[in-house]
TIMIPA-834877 format. One record per residue (C-alpha): residue in one letter; x negated, y negated, z negated. Coordinates in Angstrom, 1 decimal, padded with zeros to 4 digits. Example, Ala and Ser with C-alpha at 12.3 -4.5 7.8 and 13.67 -1.06 7.14 Angstrom:
BEGIN
<type->a&X->-012.3&Y->004.5&Z->-007.8> $
<type->s&X->-013.7&Y->001.1&Z->-007.1> $
This chain:
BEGIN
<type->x&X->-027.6&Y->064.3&Z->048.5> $
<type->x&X->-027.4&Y->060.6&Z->048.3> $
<type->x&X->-029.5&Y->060.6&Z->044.8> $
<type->x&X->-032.3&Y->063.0&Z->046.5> $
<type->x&X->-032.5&Y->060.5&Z->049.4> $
<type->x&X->-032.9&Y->057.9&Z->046.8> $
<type->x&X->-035.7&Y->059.6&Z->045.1> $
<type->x&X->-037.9&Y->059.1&Z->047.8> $
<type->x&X->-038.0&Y->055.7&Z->047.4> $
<type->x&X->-037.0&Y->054.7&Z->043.7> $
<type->x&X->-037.6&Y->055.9&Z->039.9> $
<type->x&X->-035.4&Y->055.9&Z->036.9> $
<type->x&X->-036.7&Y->054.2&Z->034.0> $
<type->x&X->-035.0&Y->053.8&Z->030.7> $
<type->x&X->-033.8&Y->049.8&Z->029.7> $
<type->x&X->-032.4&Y->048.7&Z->026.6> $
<type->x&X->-028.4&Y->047.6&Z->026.6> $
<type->x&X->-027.0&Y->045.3&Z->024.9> $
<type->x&X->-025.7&Y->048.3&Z->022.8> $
<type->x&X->-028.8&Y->049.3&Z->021.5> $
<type->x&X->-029.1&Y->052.3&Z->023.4> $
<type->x&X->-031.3&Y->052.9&Z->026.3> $
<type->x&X->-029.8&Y->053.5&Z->029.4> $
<type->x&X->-031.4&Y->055.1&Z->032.8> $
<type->x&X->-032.0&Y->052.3&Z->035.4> $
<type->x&X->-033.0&Y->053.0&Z->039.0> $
<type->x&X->-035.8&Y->051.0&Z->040.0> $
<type->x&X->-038.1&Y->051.1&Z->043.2> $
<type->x&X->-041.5&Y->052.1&Z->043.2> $
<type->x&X->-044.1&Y->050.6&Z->045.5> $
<type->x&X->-046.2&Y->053.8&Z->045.7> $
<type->x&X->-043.2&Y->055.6&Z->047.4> $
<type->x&X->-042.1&Y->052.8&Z->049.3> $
<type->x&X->-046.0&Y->052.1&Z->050.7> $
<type->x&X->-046.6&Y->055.8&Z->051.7> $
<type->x&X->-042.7&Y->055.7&Z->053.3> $
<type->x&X->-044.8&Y->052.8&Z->055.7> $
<type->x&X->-047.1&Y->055.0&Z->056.1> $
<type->x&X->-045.6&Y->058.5&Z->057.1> $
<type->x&X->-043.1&Y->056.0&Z->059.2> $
<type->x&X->-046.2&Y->054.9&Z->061.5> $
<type->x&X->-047.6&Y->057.9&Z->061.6> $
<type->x&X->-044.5&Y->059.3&Z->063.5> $
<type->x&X->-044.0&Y->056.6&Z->065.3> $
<type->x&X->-048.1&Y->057.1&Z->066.5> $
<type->x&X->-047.3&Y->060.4&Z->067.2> $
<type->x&X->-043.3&Y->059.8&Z->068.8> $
<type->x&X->-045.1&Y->057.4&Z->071.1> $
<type->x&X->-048.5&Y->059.2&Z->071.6> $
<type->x&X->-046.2&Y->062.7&Z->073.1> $
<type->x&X->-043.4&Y->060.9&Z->074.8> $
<type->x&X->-044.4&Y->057.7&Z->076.3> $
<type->x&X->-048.1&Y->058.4&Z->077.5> $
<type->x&X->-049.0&Y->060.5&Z->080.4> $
<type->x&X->-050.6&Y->063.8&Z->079.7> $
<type->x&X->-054.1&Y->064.5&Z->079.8> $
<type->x&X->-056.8&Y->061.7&Z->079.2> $
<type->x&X->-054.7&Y->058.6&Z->078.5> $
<type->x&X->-052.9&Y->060.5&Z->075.6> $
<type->x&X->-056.3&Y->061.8&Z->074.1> $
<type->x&X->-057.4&Y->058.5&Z->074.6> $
<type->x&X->-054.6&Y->056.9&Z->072.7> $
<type->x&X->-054.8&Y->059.4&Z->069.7> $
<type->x&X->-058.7&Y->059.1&Z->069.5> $
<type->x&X->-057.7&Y->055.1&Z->069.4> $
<type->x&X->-055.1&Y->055.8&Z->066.7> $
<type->x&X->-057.1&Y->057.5&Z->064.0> $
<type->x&X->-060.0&Y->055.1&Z->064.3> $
<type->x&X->-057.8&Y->052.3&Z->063.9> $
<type->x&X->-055.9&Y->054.0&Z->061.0> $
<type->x&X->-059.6&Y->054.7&Z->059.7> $
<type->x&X->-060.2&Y->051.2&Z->059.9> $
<type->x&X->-057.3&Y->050.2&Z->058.5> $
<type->x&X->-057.0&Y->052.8&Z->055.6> $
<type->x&X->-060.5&Y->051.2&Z->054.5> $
<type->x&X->-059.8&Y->047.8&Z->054.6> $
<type->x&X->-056.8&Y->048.4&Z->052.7> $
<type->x&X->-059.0&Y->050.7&Z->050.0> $
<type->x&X->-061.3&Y->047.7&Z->049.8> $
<type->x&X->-058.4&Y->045.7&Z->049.2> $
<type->x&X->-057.0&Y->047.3&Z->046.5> $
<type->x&X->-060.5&Y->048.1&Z->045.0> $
<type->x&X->-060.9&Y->043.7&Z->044.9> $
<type->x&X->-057.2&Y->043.1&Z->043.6> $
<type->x&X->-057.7&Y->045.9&Z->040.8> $
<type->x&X->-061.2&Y->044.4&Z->039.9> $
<type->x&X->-060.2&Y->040.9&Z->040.1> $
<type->x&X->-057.2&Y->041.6&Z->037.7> $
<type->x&X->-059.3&Y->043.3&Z->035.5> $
<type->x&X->-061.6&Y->040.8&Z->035.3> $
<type->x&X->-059.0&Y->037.8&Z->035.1> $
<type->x&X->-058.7&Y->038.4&Z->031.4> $
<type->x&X->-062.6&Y->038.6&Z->030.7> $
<type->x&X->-063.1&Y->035.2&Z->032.8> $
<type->x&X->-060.3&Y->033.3&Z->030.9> $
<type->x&X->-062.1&Y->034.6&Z->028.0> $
<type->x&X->-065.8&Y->033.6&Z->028.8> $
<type->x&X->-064.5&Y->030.0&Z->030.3> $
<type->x&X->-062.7&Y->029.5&Z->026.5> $
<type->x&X->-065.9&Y->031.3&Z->024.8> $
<type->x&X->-067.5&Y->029.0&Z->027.0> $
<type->x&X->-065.9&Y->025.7&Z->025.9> $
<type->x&X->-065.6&Y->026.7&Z->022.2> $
<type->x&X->-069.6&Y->027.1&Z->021.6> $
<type->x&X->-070.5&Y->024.0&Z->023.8> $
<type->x&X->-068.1&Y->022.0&Z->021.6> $
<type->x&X->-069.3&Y->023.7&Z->018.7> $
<type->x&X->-073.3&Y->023.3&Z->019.9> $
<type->x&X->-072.6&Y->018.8&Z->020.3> $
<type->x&X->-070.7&Y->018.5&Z->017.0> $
<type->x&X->-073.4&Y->020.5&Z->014.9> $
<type->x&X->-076.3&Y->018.9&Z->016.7> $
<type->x&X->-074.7&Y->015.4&Z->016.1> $
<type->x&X->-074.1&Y->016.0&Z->012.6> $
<type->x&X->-077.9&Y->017.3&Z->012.1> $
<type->x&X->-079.0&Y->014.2&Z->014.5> $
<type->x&X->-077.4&Y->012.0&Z->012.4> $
<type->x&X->-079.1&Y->013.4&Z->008.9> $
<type->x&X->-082.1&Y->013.9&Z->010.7> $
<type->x&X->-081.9&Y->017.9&Z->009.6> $
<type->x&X->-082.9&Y->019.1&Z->012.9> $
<type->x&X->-083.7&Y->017.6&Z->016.6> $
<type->x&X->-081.2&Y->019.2&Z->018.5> $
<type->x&X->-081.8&Y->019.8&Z->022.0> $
<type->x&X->-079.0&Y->018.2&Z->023.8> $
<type->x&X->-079.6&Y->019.4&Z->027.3> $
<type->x&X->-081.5&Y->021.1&Z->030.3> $
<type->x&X->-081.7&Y->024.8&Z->031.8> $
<type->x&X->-082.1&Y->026.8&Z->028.4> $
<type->x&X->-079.7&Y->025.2&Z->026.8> $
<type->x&X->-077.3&Y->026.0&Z->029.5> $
<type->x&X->-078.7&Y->029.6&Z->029.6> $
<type->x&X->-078.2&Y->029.9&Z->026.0> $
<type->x&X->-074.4&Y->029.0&Z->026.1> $
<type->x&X->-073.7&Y->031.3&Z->029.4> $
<type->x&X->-075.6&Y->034.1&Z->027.3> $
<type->x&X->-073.3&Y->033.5&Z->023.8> $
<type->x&X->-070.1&Y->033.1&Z->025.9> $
<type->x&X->-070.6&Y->036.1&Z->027.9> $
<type->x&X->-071.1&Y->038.1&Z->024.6> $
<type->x&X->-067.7&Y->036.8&Z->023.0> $
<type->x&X->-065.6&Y->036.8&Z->026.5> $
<type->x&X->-063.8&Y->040.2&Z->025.6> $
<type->x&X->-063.8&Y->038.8&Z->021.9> $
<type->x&X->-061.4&Y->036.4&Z->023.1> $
<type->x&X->-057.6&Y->038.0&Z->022.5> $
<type->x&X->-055.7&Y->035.8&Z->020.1> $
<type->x&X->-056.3&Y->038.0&Z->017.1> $
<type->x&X->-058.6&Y->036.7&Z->014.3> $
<type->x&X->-060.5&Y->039.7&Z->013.0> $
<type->x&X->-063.7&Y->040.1&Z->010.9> $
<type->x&X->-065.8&Y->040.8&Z->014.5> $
<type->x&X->-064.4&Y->037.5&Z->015.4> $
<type->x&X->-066.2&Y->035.9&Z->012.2> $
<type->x&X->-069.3&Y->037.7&Z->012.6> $
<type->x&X->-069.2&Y->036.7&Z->016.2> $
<type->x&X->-069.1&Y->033.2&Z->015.0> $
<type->x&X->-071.7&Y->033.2&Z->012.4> $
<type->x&X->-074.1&Y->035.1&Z->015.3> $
<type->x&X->-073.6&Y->031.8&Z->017.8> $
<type->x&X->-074.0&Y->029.6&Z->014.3> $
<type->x&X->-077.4&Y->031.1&Z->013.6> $
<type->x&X->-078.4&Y->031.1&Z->017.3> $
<type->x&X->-077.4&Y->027.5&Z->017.8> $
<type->x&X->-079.7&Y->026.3&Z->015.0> $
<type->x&X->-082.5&Y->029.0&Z->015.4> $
<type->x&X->-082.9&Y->027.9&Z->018.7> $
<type->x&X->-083.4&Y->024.4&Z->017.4> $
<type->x&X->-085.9&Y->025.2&Z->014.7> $
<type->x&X->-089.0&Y->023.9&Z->015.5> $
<type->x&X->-091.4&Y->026.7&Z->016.8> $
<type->x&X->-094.4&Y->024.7&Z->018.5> $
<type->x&X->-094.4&Y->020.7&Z->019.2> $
<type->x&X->-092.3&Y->019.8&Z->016.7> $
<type->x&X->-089.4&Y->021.0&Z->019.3> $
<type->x&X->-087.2&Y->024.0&Z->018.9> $
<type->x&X->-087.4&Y->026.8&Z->021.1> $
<type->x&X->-084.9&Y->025.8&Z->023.5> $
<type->x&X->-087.4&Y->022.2&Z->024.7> $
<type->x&X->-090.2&Y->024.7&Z->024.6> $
<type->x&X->-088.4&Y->026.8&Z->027.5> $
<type->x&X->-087.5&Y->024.3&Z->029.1> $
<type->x&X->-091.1&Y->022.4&Z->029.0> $
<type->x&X->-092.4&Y->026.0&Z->030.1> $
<type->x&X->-090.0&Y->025.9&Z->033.4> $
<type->x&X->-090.7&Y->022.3&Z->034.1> $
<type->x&X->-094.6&Y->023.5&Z->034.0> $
<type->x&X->-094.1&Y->026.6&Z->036.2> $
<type->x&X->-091.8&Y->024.6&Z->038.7> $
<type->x&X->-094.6&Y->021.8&Z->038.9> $
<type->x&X->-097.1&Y->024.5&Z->039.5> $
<type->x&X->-094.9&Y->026.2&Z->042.4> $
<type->x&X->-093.9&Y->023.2&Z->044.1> $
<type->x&X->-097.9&Y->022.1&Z->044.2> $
<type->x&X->-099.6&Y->022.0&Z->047.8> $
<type->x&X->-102.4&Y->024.9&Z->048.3> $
């Protein structure tokens, strides 16, 4: 009886001894123990609701209160869940686009000050494209990002290579096409931000 009373709230689950062999280890589940919460409060709500409120009215009243409060509070905790699940899903991909992130800027400022310095190509050092560029190339290798080195992980490399100096290449100007975009914003800012 004691090990089916235990089973509502716990799990076995196999661990390793020092033997070698696995053993069966009792271990508590948070699923169990968050709907024993629940199934408590709901008879307590209902304990309370028959015994300790008059009949009629005030007891409808406190039942109709109940539910839309457990409504209310089964959603936020939904929403909850929904934000913790997402944001630990996503904790990998971030920590993978800010290193992405730092990797191709660092990469970007020591290729443009080698070609600065042989006068191979004007690199454009700053400025909204540039920025847009990086965000763009970091996003791409964010999942990339795993502490494995694998052949994507080179091709990935020579991709943001060949985009760093393509975008540098002059186009029109004598500037690559990252000063051209962001000579086009300037222009289309100035012409917004002119009086009518």
């Amino acid at each position: 009886m004691a090990k089916q009373l235990k089973k509502l709230l716990y799990d076995k689950k196999l661990q390793d001894s020092p033997g070698g062999e696995a053993i069966a280890v009792w271990k508590i589940n948070p699923w169990k123990v968050f709907f024993a919460f629940i199934a408590s409060a709901i008879a307590l709500i209902i304990v309370y609701g028959l015994l300790f409120t008059r009949s009629g009215e005030e007891s409808s009243d406190f039942f109709g209160n109940a539910i839309f409060y457990a409504v209310v509070l089964l959603i936020v905790i939904g929403v909850l869940y929904l934000v913790a699940n997402t944001a630990l899903k996503f904790r990998k991909l971030l920590t993978g686009f800010f290193i992405a992130f730092i990797l191709i800027m660092t990469v970007y400022w020591v290729i443009g000050q080698f070609f600065n310095h042989y006068d191979i190509l004007s690199f454009h050092q700053g400025g909204t494209s540039l920025w847009m560029l990086i965000t763009i190339l970091a996003g791409l290798g964010a999942k990339r990002i795993d502490g494995n080195l694998d052949r994507h992980d080179l091709g990935y490399g020579f991709l943001v290579l060949i985009v760093i100096i393509g975008a540098n290449i002059p186009v029109a100007n004598n500037q690559g096409f990252l000063w051209n975009v962001d000579n086009l914003l300037s222009t289309i800012t100035n012409l917004v931000s002119l009086p009518f």
